[in-house]
LUMNU-95077 format. One record per residue (C-alpha): residue in three letters; x, y, z. Coordinates in steps of 0.02 Angstrom, whole numbers, padded with zeros to 5 digits, always signed. Example, Ala and Ser with C-alpha at 12.3 -4.5 7.8 and 13.67 -1.06 7.14 Angstrom:
BEGIN
ALA+00615-00225+00390SER+00684-00053+00357
END
This chain:
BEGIN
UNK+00000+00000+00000UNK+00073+00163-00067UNK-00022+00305+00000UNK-00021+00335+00185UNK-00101+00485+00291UNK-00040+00500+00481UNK-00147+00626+00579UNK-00098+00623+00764UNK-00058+00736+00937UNK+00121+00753+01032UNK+00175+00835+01177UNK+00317+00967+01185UNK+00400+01038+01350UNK+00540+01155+01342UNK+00591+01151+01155UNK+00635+01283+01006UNK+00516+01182+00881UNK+00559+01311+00758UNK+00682+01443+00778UNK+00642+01622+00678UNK+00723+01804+00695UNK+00889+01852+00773UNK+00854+02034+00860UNK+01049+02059+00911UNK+01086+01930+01058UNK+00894+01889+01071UNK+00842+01730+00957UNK+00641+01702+00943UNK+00550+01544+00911UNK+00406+01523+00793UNK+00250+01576+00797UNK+00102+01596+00703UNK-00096+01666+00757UNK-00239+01563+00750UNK-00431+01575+00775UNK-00528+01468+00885UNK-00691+01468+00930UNK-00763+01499+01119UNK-00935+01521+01210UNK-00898+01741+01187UNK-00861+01701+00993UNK-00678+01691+00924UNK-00533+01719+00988UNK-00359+01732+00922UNK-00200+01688+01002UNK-00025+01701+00961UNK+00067+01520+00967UNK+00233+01448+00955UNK+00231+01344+00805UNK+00330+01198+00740UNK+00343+01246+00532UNK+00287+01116+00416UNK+00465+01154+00325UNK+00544+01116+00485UNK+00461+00951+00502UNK+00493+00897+00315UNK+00677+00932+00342UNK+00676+00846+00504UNK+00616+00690+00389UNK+00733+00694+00280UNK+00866+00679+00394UNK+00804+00525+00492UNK+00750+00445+00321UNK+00930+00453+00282UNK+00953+00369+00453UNK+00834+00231+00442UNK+00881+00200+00243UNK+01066+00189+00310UNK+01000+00077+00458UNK+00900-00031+00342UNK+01055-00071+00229UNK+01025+00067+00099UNK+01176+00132+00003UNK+01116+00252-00126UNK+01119+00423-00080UNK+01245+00561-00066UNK+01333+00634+00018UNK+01225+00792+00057UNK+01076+00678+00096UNK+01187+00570+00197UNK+01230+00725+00325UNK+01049+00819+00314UNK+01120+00955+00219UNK+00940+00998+00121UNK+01027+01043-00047UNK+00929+00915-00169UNK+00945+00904-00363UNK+01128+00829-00376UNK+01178+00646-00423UNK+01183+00503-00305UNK+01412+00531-00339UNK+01390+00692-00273UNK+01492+00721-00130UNK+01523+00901-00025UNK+01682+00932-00113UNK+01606+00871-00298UNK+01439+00924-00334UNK+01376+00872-00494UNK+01197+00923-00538UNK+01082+00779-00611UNK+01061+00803-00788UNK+00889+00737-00781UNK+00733+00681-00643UNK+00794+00506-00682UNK+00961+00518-00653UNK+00930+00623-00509UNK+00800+00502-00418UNK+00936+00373-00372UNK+00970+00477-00247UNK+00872+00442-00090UNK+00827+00626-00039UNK+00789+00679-00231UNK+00674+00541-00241UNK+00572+00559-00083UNK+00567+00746-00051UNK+00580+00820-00215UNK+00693+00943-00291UNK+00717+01103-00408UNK+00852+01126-00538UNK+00858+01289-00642UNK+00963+01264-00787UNK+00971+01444-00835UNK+01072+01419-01001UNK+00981+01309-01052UNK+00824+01398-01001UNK+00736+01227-00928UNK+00712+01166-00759UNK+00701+01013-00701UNK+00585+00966-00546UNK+00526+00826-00449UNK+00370+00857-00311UNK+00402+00811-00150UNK+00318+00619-00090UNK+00321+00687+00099UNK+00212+00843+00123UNK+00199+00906+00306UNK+00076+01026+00401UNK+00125+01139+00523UNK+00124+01056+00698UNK+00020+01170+00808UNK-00066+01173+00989UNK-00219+01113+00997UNK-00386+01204+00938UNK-00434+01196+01127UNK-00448+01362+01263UNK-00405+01224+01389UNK-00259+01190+01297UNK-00223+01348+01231UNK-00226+01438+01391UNK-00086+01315+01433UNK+00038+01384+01291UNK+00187+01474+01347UNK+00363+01551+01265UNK+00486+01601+01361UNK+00666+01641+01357UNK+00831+01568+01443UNK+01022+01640+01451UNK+01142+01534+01375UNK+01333+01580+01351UNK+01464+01534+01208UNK+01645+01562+01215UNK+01703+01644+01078UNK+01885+01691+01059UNK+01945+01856+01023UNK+02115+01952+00960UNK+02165+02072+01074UNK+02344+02191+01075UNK+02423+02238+01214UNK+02457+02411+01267UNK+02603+02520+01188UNK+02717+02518+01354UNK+02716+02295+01311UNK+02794+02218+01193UNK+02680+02235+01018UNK+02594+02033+00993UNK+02439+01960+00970UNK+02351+01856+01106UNK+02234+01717+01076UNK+02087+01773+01241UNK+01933+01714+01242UNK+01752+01813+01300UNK+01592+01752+01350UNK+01452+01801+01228UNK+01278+01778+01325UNK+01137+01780+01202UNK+00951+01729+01250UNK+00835+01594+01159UNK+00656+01586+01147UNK+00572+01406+01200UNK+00401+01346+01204UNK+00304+01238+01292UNK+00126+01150+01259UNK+00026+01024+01340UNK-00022+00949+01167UNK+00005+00977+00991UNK-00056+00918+00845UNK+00006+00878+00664UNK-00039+00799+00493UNK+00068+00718+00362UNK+00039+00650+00190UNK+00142+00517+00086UNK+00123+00453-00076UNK+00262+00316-00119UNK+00162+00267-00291UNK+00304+00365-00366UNK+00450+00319-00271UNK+00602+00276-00393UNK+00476+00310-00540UNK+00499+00481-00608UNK+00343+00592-00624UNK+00380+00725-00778UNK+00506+00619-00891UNK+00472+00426-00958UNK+00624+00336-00882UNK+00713+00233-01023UNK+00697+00066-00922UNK+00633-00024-00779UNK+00787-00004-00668UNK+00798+00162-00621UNK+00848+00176-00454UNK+00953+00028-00446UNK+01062-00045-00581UNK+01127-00182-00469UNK+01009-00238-00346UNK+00833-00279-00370UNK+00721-00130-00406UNK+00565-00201-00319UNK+00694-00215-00144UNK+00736-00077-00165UNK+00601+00032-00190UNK+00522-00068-00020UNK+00687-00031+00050UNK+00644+00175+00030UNK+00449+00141+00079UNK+00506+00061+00241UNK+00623+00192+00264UNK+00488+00348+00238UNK+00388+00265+00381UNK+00514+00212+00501UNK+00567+00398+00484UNK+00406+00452+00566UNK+00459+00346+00721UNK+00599+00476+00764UNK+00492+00608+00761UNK+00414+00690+00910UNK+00540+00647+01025UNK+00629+00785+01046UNK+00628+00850+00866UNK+00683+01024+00826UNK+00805+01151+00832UNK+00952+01214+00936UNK+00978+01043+00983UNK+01137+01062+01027UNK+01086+01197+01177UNK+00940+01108+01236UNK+00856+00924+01142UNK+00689+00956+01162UNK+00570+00871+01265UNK+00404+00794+01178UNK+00327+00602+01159UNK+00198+00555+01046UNK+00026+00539+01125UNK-00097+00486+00996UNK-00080+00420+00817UNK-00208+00392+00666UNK-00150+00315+00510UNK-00239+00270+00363UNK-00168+00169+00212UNK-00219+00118+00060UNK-00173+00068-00139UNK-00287+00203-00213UNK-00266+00373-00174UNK-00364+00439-00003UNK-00397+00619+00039UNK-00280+00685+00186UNK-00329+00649+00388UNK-00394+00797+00469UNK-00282+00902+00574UNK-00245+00846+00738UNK-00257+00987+00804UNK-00449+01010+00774UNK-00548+00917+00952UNK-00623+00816+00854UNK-00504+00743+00717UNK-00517+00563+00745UNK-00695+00559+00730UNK-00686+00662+00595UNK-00561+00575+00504UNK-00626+00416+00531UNK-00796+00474+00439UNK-00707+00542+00294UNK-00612+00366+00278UNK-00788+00266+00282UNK-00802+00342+00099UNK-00656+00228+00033UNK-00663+00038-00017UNK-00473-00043+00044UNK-00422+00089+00175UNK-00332+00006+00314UNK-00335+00107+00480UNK-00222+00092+00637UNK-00242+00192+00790UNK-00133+00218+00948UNK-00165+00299+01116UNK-00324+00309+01240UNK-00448+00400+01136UNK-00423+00239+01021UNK-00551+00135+01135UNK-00687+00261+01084UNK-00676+00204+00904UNK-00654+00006+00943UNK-00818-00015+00832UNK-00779+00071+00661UNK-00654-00080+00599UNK-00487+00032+00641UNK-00369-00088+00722UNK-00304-00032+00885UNK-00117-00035+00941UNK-00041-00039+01121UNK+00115+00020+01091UNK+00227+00139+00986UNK+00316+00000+00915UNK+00143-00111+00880UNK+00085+00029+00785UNK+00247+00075+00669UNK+00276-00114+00645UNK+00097-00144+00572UNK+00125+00026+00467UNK+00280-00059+00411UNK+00191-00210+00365UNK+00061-00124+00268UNK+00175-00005+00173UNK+00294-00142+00131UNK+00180-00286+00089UNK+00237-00377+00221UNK+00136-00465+00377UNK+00300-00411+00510UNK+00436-00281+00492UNK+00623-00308+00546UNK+00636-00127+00571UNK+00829-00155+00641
END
């Protein structure tokens, strides 16, 4: 099954989801300004936000990760280190970039083929694109006053060292010292008692180009088998979600944010399925679950405690994180278990 829709809700303590501006030493975090309804009328708040971008990218990297993990060996170098430069040739390394001189060529490359790329060829006035497979909502808190009454950002003092070149005075001998200074800067972080996110994947074109007619049937592999491989990239598009929402974000290296996943919807299918609705809306599993009834061959998992609510529509219920990625595995890749090692 090729098409998958994950709808679902995380929390997310203490984290720069998104960082934004720099306003001299002062760094801000995200935000964005939503509507939501209350028993006075609307309302509109100001929210710290985790970018849909900033998600996608956060993808890529891991599905470099679990590709690598899974025994994958065709991407480059930039896709290897989640450097988000896409369009070059699976040779390409940081000190050789070669830009793909087609969407075939450039789709043996594990980032090009799942998350799309541009190339402007401006002298030969053509580009050459690919859509992305993996497109990504923003993650934001949830359409609740209960919740959103609950949403804070906040700053914290860090320090860096940063060394500086000073001279000593005339009456000294003239030289250059190596000193170092403390630069203190401040950084915005947000917490939220529950967010909620949406994401939509179609693998029907994975290693099959979408604008070009590829000259053969072996396009992402010339030495392996195509079909393993192309299950090797599905599994590795899914597993990716498993890293996410565990501390995903930014300025990682000052503070790795703190978040687990608290409820999951997925819906999968051969045929093409509208999106899940936001989980940030109250009522997106019911909601989503109606929309799905409309389909023939959707296959539905769910994970956390509103899941018991639903125990009668035919979704199949999970108990655990891993439960519920290795039966998304399963369905994604054809297969009744996942080794997901």
């Amino acid at each position: 099954m090729t098409f998958v829709r994950i709808s679902g809700r995380f929390e997310s303590e203490i984290s720069v989801l998104t960082g934004s501006d720099n306003l001299g030493n002062y760094n801000t975090h995200a935000i964005a300004r939503i509507s939501v309804e209350s028993e006075s009328g609307y309302r509109l708040y100001e929210v710290p936000v985790l970018t849909g971008n900033s998600l996608k990218h956060w993808h890529s990297v891991y599905l470099a990760q679990a590709y690598q993990s899974l025994g994958g060996h065709l991407l480059n170098e930039l896709c290897r280190e989640g450097i988000g430069l896409r369009g070059y040739t699976v040779e390409s390394t940081l000190s050789n970039l070669k830009e793909a001189s087609s969407e075939t060529e450039a789709i043996k490359d594990l980032c090009n083929d799942i998350h799309g790329f541009l190339i402007v060829k401006k002298g030969e006035k053509k580009q050459i694109k690919r859509d992305s497979l993996v497109k990504v909502s923003f993650a934001a808190p949830v359409f609740d006053i209960n919740v959103l009454e609950f949403v804070t950002r906040f700053s914290e003092t860090h320090n860096r060292i940063d060394p500086i070149s000073t001279q000593k005075s005339n009456n000294q001998k003239s030289s250059n010292n190596e000193n170092t200074a403390q630069m203190i800067f401040k950084q915005e972080y947000s917490s939220s008692p529950l967010y909620g996110f949406n994401i939509s994947m179609n693998l029907n074109y994975v290693c099959k180009p979408m604008y070009e007619t590829a000259s053969n049937d072996k396009v992402c592999s010339d030495e392996s088998d195509e079909k393993e491989e192309i299950k090797l990239r599905k599994k590795a598009s899914v597993l990716a979600l498993s890293y996410l929402f565990t501390g995903v974000g930014a300025k990682q290296s000052r503070a790795l944010g703190i978040s687990r996943p608290v409820e999951l919807l997925a819906a999968v299918s051969d045929s093409p399925i509208p999106n899940l609705i936001h989980g940030s809306y109250v009522d997106y599993m019911e909601k989503s679950i109606d929309i799905m009834k409309l389909f023939n061959n959707v296959k539905m998992l769910c994970y956390g405690e509103n899941c018991n609510k639903h125990e009668k529509t035919g979704i199949e219920q999970t108990n655990s994180l891993n439960e519920f990625f290795n039966k998304l595995l399963g369905l994604v890749s054809g297969e009744s278990g996942s080794n997901n090692s």
